[in-house]
C-alpha positions in Angstrom: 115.7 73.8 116.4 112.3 72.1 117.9 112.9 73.3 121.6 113.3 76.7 119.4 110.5 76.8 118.2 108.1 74.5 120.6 105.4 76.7 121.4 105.0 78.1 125.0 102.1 76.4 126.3 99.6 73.8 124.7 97.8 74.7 121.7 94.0 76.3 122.9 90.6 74.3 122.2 89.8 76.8 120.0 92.7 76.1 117.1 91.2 73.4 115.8 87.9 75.4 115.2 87.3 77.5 111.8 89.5 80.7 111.9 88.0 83.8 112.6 91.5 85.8 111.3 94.0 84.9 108.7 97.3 86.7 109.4 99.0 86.9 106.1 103.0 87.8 106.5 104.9 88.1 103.6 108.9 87.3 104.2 112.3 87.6 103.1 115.1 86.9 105.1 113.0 86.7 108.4 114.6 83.9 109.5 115.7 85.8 112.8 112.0 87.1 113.1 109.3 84.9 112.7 109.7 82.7 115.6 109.2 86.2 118.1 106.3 87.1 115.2 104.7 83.8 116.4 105.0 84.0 119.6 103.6 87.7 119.6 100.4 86.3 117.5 99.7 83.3 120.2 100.2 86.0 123.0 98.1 88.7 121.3 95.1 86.5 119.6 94.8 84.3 123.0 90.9 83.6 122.9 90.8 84.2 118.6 90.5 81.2 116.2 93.2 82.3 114.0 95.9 81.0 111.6 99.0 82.7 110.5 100.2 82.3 106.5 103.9 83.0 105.8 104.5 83.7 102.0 107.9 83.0 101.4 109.7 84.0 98.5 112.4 81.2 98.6 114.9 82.9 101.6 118.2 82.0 100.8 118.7 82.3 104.9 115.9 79.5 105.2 113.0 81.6 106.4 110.8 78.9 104.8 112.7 76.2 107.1 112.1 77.9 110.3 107.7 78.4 108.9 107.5 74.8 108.3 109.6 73.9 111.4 106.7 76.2 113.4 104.1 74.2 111.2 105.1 70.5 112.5 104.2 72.2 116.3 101.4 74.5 115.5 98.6 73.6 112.8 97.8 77.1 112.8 100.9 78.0 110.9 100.8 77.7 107.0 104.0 78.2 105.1 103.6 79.2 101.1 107.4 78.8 99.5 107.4 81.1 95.8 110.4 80.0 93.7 111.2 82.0 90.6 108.8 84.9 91.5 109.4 88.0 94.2 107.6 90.5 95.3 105.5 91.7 98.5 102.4 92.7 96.9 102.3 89.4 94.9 103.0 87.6 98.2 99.9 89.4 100.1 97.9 88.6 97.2 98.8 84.7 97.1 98.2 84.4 101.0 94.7 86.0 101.0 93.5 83.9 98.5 94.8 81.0 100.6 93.4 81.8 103.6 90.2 80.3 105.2 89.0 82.8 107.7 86.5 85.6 106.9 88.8 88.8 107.7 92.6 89.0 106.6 95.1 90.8 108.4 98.4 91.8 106.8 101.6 92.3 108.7 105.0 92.7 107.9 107.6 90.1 109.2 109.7 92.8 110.6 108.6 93.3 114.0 107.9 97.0 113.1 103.9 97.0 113.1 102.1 96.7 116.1 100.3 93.0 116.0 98.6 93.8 119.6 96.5 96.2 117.0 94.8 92.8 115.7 92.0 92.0 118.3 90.5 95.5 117.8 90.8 95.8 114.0 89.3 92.4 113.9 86.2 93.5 116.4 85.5 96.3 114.2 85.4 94.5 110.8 83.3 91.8 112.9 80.5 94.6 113.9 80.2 94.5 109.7 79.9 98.1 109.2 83.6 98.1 108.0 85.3 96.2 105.2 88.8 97.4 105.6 90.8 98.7 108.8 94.1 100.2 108.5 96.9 100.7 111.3 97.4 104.4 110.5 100.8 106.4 111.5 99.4 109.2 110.0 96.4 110.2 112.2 96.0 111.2 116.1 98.0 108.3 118.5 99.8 107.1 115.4 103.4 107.5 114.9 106.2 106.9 112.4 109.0 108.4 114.7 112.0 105.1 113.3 112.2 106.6 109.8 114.8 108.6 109.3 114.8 111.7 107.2 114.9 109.9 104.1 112.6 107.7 104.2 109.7 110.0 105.7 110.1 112.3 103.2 109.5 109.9 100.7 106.6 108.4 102.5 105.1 111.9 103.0 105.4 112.3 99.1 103.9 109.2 98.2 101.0 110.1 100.3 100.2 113.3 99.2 101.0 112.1 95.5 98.5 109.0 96.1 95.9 111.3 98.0 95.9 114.2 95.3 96.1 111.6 91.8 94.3 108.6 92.6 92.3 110.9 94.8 92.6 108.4 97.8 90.9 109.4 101.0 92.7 108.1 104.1 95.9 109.4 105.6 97.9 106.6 105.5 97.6 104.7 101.8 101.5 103.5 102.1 100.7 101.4 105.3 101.4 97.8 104.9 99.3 97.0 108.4 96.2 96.5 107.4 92.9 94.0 107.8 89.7 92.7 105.3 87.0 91.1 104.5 88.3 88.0 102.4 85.1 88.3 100.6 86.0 92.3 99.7 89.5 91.1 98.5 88.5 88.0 96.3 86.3 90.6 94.3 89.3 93.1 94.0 92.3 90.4 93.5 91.9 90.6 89.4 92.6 94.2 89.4 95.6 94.0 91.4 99.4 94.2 90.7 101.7 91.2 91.6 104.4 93.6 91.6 105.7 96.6 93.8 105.0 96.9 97.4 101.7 99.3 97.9 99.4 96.7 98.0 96.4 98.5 100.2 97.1 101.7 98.0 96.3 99.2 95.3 93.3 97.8 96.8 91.7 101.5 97.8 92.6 102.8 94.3 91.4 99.2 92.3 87.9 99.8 95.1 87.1 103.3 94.0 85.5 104.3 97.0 83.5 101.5 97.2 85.3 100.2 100.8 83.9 101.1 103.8 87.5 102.2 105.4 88.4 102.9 109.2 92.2 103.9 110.0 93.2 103.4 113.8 96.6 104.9 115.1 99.3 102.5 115.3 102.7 103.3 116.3 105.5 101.9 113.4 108.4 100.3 115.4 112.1 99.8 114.9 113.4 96.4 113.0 115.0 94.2 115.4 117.1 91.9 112.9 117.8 91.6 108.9 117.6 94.8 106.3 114.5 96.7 104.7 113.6 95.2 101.8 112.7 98.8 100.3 115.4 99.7 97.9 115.6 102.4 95.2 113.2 100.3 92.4 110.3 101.3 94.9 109.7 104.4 93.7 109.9 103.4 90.1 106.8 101.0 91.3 105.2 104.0 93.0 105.3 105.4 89.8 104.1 102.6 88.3 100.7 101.9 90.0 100.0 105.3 89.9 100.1 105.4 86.1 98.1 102.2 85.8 95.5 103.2 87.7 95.3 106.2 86.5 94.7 104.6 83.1 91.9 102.1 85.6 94.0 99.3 84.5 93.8 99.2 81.1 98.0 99.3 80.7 99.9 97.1 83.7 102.3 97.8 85.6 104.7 95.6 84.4 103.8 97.3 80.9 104.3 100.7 81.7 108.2 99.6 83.1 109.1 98.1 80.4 107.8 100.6 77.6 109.4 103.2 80.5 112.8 101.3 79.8 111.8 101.1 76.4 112.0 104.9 76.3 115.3 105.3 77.6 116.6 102.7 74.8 116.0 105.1 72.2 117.8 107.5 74.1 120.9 104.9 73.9 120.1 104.2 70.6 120.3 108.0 69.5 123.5 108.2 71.7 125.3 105.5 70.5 124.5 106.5 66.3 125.6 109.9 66.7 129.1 109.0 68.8 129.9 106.3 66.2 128.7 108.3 63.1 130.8 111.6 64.3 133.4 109.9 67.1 134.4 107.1 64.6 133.4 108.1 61.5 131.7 105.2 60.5 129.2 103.8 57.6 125.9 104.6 58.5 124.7 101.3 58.2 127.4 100.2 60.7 126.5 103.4 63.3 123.2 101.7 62.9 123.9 98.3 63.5 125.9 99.3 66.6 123.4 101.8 68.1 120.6 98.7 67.6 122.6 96.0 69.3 123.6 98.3 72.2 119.6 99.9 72.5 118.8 95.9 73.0 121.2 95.4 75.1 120.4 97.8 77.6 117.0 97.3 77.4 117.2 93.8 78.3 120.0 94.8 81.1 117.5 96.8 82.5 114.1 94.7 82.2 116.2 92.1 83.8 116.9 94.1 86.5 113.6 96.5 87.1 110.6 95.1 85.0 111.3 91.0 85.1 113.3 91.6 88.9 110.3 89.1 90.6 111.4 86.2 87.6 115.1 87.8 87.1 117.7 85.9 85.2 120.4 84.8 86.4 123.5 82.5 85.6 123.9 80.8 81.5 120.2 82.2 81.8 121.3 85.2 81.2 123.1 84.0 78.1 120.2 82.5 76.4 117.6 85.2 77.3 120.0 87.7 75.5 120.1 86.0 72.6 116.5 85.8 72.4 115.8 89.0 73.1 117.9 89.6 70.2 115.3 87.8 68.3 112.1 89.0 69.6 113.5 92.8 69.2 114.5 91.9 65.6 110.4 90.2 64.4 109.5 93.3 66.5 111.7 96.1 64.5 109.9 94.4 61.4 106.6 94.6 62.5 107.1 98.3 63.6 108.4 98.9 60.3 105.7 97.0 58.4 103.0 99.0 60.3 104.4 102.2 59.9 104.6 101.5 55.6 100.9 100.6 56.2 99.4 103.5 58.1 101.5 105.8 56.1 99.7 104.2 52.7 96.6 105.1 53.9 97.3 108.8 55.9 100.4 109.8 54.6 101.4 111.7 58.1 104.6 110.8 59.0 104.3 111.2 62.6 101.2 109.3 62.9 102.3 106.4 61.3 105.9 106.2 63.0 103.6 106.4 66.1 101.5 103.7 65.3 105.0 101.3 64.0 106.3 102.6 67.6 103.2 100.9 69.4 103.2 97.7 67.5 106.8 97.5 68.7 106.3 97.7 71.7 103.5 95.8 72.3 104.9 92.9 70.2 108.8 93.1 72.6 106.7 93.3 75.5 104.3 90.1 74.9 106.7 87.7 73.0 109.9 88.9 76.2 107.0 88.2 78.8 105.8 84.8 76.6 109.8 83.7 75.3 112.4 85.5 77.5 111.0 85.5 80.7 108.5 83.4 80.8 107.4 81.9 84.1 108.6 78.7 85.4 
């Protein structure tokens, strides 16, 4: 493993001077990929004072190993290991704010962005007419030829969804190459979303036009070893951030999933007390029961799975964060009620006041799952 991972030649003069660049790289099962990642940085930033931060989120394939086995060699190379949280945004977000240098470049672990891109996105931000460059496939010289059909059309959605709601500027908000001015960042970072995997789309949205943004062509490139970690939830945070920003924040992200889930439990619920009133013909109070134990059931299936996947539950975990969701959802069902009785007193309009028991619900599930079920630790 050392000779592996020894660097190719001596470390330069100018690694132990302050860092002009912090490459931030977000991994997952990169084990097979960060060692050539290295290697490409120390070819490509020859000359640079630069340090390269792998955020980890716990590999089971050891990625974090391999980082800290680079580290021992090279005191450029940081590694930051995340247990019991996931997620690349919230990854990009931790490395920033642990970097040192003035400008912040992030890069996927994948091989697929071009990192020989870096010296001339950093000359530009240097010049300090620019606080954000972004490696563009979108624009002249740029290319995104390795998607398949799929997966363009859905990039070329998102874009023009991003570009026409959030009315977004640049041609290429879904690209996860980009660099910043730390200080630019730090001043964004408490409007961003841990979650989801847009992070510049988050940062251009959270900036409101305030960034002074240059895109420069970039050709994306084929991954060499593991899988994407893009999966079908991606869309559903797509949908997401665009809600909350369209809201400028008020509502998260992580709320809007879970009242989204929320949504489809009453749809279970409904379901569920019309097939056991009719299908079994049962008591009402019994439909009732069942169609409220299966609605919570459900609904915490699925916030395990979607809203809580960064902090999912797994194991005799699962067990006990059941049965307390069962508890929360119960003091929540009575606080909906005892709101509803309440607003009704006053306005006796039925819609309004099963609208304002409806809110209390949720808002009381969401903060007590979040506080009780699955709380971070």
């Amino acid at each position: 493993m050392n000779e592996a991972i020894r660097p190719s030649r001596q470390i330069p003069p100018q690694a132990a001077a302050a860092p002009q660049l912090s490459v931030v790289v977000p991994t997952f099962n990169e084990r097979d990929n960060v060692i050539t990642l290295y290697q490409r940085l120390e070819t490509t930033l020859a000359g640079v004072a630069w340090e390269v931060i792998f955020v980890d989120d716990n590999s089971p394939d050891g990625t974090w190993g391999v980082v800290r086995g680079l580290a021992r060699q090279d005191n450029r190379v940081r590694c930051i290991r995340r247990v019991g949280r996931r997620g690349l945004s919230g990854a990009c977000i931790e490395g920033i704010l642990a970097s040192s240098a003035p400008c912040a470049a992030v890069i996927d672990a994948d091989l697929q962005h071009d990192e020989t891109q870096l010296p001339k996105m950093l000359a530009l931000l240097q010049t300090g007419d620019l606080d954000l460059v972004v490696g563009s496939r979108y624009i002249e010289g740029g290319s995104a030829d390795s998607f398949n059909r799929k997966r363009a059309g859905a990039s070329a959605l998102a874009t023009e969804v991003a570009k026409r709601v959030l009315r977004v500027k640049i041609s290429d908000p879904m690209s996860g190459f980009f660099m910043i001015r730390r200080e630019c960042f730090e001043q964004l970072a408490p409007q961003l979303s841990t979650q989801g995997f847009k992070i510049l789309l988050d940062i251009i949205a959270s900036a409101h036009g305030q960034l002074r943004v240059k895109e420069i062509p970039f050709s994306f490139g084929s991954r060499l070893h593991g899988e994407s970690k893009l999966d079908s939830m991606v869309a559903l945070d797509f949908l997401g951030l665009v809600l909350a920003k369209l809201t400028h924040d008020v509502v998260s992200l992580r709320f809007l999933l879970f009242a989204m889930v929320g949504s489809l439990g009453v749809f279970v619920h409904f379901a569920t007390l019309y097939t056991v009133l009719r299908g079994f013909h049962a008591p009402f109070a019994v439909a009732q029961g069942c169609a409220a134990l299966l609605a919570m059931t459900s609904n915490f299936a699925l916030n395990n799975f979607l809203t809580y996947r960064d902090q999912r539950l797994k194991g005799f975990a699962i067990l006990r964060g059941l049965v307390l969701f069962y508890v929360v959802c119960g003091v929540g069902l009575a606080a909906n009620v005892g709101v509803a009785f309440s607003v009704y007193a006053q306005q006796p309009i039925w819609w309004l006041a099963g609208a304002a028991g409806a809110l209390m619900g949720v808002v009381w599930n969401y903060a007590m799952s979040g506080l009780f079920v699955w709380r971070k630790r």
